[in-house]
N, C-alpha and C positions, 0 to 999 in steps of 0.2 A: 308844660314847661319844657322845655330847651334841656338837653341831657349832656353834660357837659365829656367833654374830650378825658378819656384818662393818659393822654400820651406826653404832658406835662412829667407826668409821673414816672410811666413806662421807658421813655429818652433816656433818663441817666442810667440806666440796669444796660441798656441793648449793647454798652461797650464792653460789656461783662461776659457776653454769651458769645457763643457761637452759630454765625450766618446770621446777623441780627436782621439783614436787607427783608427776610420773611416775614418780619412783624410787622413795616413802615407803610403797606398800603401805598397807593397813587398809582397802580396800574394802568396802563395803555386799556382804555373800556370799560374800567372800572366806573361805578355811579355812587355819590351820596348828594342823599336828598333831604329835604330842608323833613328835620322831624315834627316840628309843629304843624306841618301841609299837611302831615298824614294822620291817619285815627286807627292805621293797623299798620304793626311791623316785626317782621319777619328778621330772628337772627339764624340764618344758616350756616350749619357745619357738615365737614368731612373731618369725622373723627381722626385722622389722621398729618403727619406732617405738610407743611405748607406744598415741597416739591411734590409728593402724590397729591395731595387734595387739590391742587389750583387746575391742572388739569381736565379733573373729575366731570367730563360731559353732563352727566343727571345735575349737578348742582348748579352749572353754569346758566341751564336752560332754565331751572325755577330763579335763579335771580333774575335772569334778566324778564322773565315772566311776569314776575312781580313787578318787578320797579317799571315795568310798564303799563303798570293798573294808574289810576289818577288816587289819592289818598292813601298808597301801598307805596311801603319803605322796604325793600330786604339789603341786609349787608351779609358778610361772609364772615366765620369763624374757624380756624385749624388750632390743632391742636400743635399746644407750644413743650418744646424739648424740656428734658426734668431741668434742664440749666438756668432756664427761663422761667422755669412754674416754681422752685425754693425761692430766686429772687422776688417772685411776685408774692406770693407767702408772707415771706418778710416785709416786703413793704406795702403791703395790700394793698396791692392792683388787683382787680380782678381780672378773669375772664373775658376777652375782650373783640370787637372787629376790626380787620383789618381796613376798613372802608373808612370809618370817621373814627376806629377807635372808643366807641360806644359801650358801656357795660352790658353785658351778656344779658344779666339779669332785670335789667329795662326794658326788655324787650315785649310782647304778647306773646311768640311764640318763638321758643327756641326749636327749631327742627336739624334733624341729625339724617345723615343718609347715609347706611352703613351698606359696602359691597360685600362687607365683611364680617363674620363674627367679631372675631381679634380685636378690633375699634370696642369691645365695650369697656374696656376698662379706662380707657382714655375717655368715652364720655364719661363717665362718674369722676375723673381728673376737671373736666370742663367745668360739670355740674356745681362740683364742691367751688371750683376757683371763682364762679360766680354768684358764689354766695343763695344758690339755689340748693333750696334741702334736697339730700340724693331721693328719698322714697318721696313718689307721688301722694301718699295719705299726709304726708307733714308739711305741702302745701297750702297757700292760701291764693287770694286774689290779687296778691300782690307780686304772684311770681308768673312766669312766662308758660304757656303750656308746653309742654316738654312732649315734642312729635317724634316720631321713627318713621324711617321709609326706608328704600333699598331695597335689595332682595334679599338680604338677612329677615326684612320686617314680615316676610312671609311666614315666621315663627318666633314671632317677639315676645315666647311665653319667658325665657330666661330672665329676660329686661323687663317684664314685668312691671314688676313693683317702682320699676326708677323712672318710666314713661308714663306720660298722663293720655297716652294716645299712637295708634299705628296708622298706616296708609300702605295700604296692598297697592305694588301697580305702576303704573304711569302717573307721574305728579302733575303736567299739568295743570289740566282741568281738576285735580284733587284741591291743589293749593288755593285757587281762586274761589269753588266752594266753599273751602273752612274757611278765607279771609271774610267772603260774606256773612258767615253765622258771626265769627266773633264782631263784627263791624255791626251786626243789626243789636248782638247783645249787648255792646258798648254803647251802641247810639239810646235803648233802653232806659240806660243807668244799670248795667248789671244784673238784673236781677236773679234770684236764687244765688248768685255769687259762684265760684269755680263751680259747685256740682249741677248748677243750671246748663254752665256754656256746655261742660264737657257733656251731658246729657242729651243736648242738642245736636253734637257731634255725632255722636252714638245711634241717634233716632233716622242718622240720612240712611245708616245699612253698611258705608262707603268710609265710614270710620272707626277701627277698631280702641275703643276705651276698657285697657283689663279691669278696672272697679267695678266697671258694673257684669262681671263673671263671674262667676265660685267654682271652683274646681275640686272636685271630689275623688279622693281617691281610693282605693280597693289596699287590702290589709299584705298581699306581695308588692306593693309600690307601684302597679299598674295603676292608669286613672279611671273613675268609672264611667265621670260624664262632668263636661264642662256646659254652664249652666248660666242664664241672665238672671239675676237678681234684682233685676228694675222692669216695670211696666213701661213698655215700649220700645225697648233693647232686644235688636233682631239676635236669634239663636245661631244664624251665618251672618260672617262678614263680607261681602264682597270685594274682588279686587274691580281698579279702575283698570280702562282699557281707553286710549285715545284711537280714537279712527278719525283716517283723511291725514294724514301728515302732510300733506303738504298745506294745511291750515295752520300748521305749528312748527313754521320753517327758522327755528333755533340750536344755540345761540345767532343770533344775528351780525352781533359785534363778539367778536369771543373775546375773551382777557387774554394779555399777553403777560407775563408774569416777568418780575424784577429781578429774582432769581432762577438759579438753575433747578429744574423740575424733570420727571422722569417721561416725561412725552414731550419733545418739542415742534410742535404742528398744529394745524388748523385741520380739524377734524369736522365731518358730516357721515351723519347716521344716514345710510341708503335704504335700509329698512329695519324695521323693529318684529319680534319675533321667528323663534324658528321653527319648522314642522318636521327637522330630518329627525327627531326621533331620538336622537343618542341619550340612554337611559340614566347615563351617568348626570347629565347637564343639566342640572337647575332651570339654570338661564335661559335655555331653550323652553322647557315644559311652562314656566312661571310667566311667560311673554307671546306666548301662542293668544290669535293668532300671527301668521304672516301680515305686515303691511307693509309696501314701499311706497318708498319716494319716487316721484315722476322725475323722468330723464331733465325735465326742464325746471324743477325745483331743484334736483339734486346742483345742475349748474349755473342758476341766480346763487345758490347759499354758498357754493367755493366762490362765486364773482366779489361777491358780497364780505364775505369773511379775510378772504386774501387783502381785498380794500383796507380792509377795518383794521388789519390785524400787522400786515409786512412780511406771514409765517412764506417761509417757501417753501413747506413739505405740506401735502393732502392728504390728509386721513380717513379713508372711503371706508366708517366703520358700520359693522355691526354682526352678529353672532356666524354669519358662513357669506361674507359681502362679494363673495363670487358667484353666488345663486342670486343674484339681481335679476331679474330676467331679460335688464336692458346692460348689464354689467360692462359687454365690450362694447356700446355702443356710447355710452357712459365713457368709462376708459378712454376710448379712442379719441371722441367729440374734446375731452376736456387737455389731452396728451396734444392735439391739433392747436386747441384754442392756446397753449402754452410754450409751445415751441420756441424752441429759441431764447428760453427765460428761464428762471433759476428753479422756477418751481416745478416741482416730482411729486407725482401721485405714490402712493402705497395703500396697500390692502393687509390688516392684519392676517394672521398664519390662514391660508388657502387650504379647501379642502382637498386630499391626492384624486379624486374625479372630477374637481371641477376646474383642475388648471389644467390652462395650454400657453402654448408657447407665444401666439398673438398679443392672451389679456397681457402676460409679462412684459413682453416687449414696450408694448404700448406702458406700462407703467414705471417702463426703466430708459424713456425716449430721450425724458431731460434728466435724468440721474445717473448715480454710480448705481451699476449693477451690484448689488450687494447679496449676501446668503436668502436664501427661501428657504421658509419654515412651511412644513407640514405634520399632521399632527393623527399619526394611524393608532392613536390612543394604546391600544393593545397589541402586544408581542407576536400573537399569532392570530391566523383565522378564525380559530376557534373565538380567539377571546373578542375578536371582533363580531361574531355572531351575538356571542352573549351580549355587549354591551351596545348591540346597532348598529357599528358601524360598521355601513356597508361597504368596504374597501378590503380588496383582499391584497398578500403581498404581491403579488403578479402587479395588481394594479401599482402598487405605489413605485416597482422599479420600471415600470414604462414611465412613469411621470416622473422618476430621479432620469433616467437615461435621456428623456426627454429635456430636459434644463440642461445638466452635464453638457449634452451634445449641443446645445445653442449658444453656450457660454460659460455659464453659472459654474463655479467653483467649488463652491459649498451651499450644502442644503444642512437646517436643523431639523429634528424629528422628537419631535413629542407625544409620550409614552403617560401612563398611569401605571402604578402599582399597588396592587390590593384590593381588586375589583374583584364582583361577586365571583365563584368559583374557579380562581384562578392558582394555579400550582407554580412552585418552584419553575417545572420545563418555559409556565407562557414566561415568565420574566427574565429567563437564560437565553428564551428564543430571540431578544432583541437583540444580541449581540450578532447571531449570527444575520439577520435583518441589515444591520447595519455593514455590517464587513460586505454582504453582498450589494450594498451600496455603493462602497466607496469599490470594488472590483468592476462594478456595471460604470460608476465616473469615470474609471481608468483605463477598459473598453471602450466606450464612445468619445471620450477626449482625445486619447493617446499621451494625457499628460501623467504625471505622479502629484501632482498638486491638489489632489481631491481631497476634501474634506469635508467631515459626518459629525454632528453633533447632538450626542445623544441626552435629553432633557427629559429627566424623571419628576414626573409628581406626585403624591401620595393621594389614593383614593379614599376623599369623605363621605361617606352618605347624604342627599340633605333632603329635608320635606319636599314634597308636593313633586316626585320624582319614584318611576318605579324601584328605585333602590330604598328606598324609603325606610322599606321593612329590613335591608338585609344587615349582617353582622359587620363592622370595621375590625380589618385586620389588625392584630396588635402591633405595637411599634419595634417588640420585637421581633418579631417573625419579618414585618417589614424592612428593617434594617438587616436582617440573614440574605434575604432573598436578593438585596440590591449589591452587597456586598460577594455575592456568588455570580453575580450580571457585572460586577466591576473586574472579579478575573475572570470572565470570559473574557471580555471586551479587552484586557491586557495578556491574555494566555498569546496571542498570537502578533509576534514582530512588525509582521508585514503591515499587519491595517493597524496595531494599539495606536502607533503616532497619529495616525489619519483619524483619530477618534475620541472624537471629546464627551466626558461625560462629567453631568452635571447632576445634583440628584439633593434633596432636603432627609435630614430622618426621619424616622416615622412618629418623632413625638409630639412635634407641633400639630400634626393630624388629629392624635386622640384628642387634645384641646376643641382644634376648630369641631372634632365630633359633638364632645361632649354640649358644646355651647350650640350645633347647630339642631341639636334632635332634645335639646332638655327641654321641661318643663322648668315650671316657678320656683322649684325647690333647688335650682342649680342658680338663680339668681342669691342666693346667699353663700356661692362660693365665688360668685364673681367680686362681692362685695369686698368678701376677705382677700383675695387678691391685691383688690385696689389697696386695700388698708393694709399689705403687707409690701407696698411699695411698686407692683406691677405696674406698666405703662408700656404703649407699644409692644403688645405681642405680636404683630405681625413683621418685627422686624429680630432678626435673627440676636444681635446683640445686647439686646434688650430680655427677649423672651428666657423664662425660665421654666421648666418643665415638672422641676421640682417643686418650687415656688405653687404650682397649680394644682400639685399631686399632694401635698403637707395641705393644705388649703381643702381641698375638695373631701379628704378624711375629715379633718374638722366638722366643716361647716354640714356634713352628710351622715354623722357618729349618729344620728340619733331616729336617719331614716333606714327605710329597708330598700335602699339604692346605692350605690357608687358605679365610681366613674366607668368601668366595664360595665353595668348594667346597662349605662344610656350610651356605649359604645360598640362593645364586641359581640352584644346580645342580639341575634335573629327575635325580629318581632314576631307573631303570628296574625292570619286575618284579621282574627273577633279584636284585637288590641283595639283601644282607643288612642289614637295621636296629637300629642301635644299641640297641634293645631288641625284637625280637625274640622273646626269651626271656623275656620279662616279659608274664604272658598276662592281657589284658585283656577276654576271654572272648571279643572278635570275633575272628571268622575273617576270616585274612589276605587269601584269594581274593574273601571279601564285598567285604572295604574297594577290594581290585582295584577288582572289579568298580565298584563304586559311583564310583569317581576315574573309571572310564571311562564311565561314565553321566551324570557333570559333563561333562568333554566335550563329550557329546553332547547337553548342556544336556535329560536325562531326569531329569523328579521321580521321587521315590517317598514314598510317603502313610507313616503315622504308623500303625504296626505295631500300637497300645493298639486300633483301632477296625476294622482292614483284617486280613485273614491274613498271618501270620509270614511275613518274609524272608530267613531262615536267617542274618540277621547272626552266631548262632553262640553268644552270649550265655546265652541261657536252657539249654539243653541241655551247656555246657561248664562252667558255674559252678551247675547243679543249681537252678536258680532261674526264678522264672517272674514274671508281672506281677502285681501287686495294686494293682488300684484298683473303685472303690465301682459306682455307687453302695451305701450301705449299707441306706438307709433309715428307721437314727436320724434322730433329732433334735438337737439344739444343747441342752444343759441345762446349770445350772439358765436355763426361760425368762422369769424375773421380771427384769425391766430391773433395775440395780442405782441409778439415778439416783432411783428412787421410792419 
């Protein structure tokens, strides 16, 4: 049957709220498709506000993924402002898509892609407003399965209890697997009912269901051993990995969004994973290996998207998009093919070895020259040893002296604070970093117009990462230390004006810790948050600290853990890790090893161009590196301006 529209309902609330245009659907690219043609469907969400979530590259590609199957429905869900979710309350509305306005809870599989810890308290806002029970056990067959992905899902032990299911990895080819299990066990008639499908899930290897787990733990709150409970439930879960990207040359049409959103561009991923090593970066370790886009997929999917779309910014994205191997030829071919027309390339923040003054150019052929960010993580050499990054300060003021003197104005520079063994002097040393920046802009320009913007962020630990094991600074020593880096950076007249700094406290950090390294026992302090009115923690006005610290005492009175346990505490070897079992194709002794090679403030080079270091990836996920050169060309090469 036909699942009727709740927007009858939802209309007369939106004159109530604020930015209602977020809820109205009808996007430039958007699809809905006739529900009775399909027999499986997909409600997707970005736990977060419609302006970040619409955006969101990972979610765009599995819609359009989907609604590209023949009998596959997926629509999109964000999370609505608390203005929005009391009126819905009160007049029960539920939970709903932006696409046809669809209840959440009609759905077969409600999937969630979180970039973020922060987002979990907003799914269990989604959950409840859809009338779906929060805990996975107090389901039936009548509710949706409740998926997780992102790179948060890499340790979805917290969420637990509230997902009936994770996906490590690349969605893709994940999404069209699960659509065909649930689709053979529908076409059945159901059998065994929920604990058959999701059993079935469980059985590929490639789907992580916490039910069928038990988690044991040891009498100091360490775990002893996480465990399958069901015959047939592999003891690893594997992550997915798509090879050949240019087989999966999405989005296609991208969504142009009806309101204002925090990206506004036509984005292409150039390649997926990174191998430079930096010990801090998840996203680098969780996405190995390297694979790129060919020169001439990269410029069918801007031809194509620009069409589709009207964007006049390019967004050449992915984790270091100047290591392309075809990057300036790339650059050039599409800076040629655009000439004379409104649209501008950009590369998110460059690395300080892999820019020159060419790729720039060529990226700033049809735009305003606007600030370059670069991003030498750490204050000193030293601290760039320990955390990999191989750039030392010499290098980064050739490549500020370098821009300065071409043009550029102003460069941002982004720093971490609270990385493993790091003192007072490495996070005093940025200032003096910086002053010698904006001195080397005002040598090679000859102007006084230079300007340094210095961008702090607080270092989290997070799985599947040689930091893995190490301790999170507390929020107070965090907040001493940035506070002692802010009068440097104002101790002296000449550069304070020329120097901007920007910087978060350290106590949103212990949160994103606690939520990124807990086990299932911290899933009952996310609970009580929700239930104490939390929403959007990842937005500063919203988030309460306190709220999470009252909350986490409770909800943990009765364990032999709190929140400094699963945050400021150094792991050792033998520990067992809340995920574990969730195989992200590195080997565990690698990442060892490699934490102790921080330490010892020992680099190691970038595996694309050096011989393999058994990090364990390539040979455990059957996968190996792709990257170019190809030797193509960029086509068509007719400028389109003439």
């Amino acid at each position: 049957m036909p699942v009727e529209s709740v927007f009858p309902r939802l209309e007369p609330l939106l004159t109530r709220v604020q930015k209602p245009v977020q809820y109205v659907g009808g996007e430039l690219n958007a699809q809905v498709k006739d529900w009775d043609a399909c027999d499986v469907r997909w409600a997707l969400m970005y736990p977060d506000a419609y302006e970040v979530g619409l955006p969101n590259q990972g979610l765009q590609i599995l819609y359009e993924v989907l609604n590209e199957r023949e009998a596959t429905l997926a629509e999109r869900t964000y999370s609505v402002w608390p203005d929005l979710e009391a009126l819905m309350r009160e007049h029960g509305v539920p939970q709903f898509t932006v696409d046809a306005h669809r209840p959440v809870g009609a759905f077969d599989v409600f999937g969630l892609s979180f970039a973020t810890e922060l987002g979990y308290t907003n799914m269990l806002a989604a959950l409840d407003l859809a009338g779906i029970p929060l805990e996975a056990k107090d389901r039936d067959e009548s509710h949706p399965v409740v998926l997780a992905g992102g790179h948060a899902a890499f340790n979805p032990e917290p969420i637990a209890d509230f997902i009936d299911a994770a996906v490590l990895g690349d969605g893709e080819e994940a999404v069209l697997l699960i659509t065909e299990i649930i689709r053979a066990w529908k076409a059945e008639g159901s059998p065994g009912g929920r604990p058959e499908l999701l059993l079935r899930l469980a059985k590929t290897g490639n789907v992580y269901v916490p039910w069928f787990y038990d988690v044991e733990y040891l009498e100091d709150g360490r775990i002893r051993r996480v465990v399958p409970n069901t015959p047939g439930v592999p003891w690893r879960v594997s992550k997915h990995t798509v090879m050949d990207l240019d087989e999966w040359p999405y989005p296609k049409q991208p969504l142009v969004p009806l309101a204002e959103t925090v990206h506004e561009r036509m984005s292409v991923e150039v390649f997926r994973g990174c191998t430079r090593g930096c010990r801090f970066c998840q996203a680098g370790m969780i996405t190995r290996p390297v694979r790129e886009r060919s020169i001439t997929t990269i410029g069918e999917m801007v031809d194509a998207g620009l069409k589709a779309t009207g964007f006049q910014e390019v967004g050449l994205l992915s984790l270091s998009s100047a290591d392309h191997t075809e990057i300036a030829e790339v650059t050039k071919g599409l800076a040629d093919r655009y000439e004379g027309t409104n649209t501008s390339l950009s590369l998110p923040s460059t690395r300080v070895d892999a820019f020159n003054i060419d790729l720039a150019n060529e990226l700033t052929r049809n735009g305003r020259r606007s600030g370059l960010t670069f991003a030498p993580e750490g204050g000193t050499d030293r601290m760039r040893k320990v955390i990999n990054k191989m750039v030392t300060e010499d290098d980064l003021i050739r490549t500020v002296a370098a821009a300065y003197g071409a043009g550029w104005r102003q460069v941002k520079l982004y720093f971490m604070c609270g990385l493993p063994t790091e003192t007072d002097e490495d996070v005093v040393a940025i200032a003096r970093v910086a002053k010698r920046v904006i001195e080397t802009g005002r040598q090679v320009s000859g102007k006084r117009d230079i300007r340094c913007t210095v961008s702090i962020g607080g270092f989290v630990p997070k799985p599947h990462t040689p930091f893995q094991w190490a301790a999170q600074l507390d929020h107070e020593t965090t907040d001493a230390r940035l506070a002692k880096l802010r009068d440097a950076i104002r101790s002296d007249r000449d550069y304070a004006k020329a120097i901007g700094f920007r910087y978060h406290d350290g106590k949103p950090g212990i949160v994103e810790g606690l939520l990124s390294r807990g086990d299932r026992r911290v899933g009952k302090v996310i609970r009580a948050v929700y239930e104490d009115g939390g929403r959007f923690d990842g937005w500063s006005e919203h988030f309460s600290f306190d709220r999470w610290m009252a909350c986490a005492d409770a909800a943990l009175v009765d364990e032999p853990v709190d929140v400094s346990w699963y945050t400021t505490r150094e792991r050792d070897k033998a520990e067992v890790l809340p995920w574990d079992h969730l195989d992200s194709g590195l080997d565990k002794e690698w990442l060892w090893d490699d934490w102790q090679d921080a330490v010892d403030e020992v680099e190691v080079d970038d595996c694309r161009w050096n011989p393999c270091f058994d990090c364990g990836v390539c040979p455990q996920m059957g996968t190996d590196i792709q990257i170019g050169p190809t030797g193509r060309t960029l086509l068509p090469l007719t400028p389109v301006g003439r």
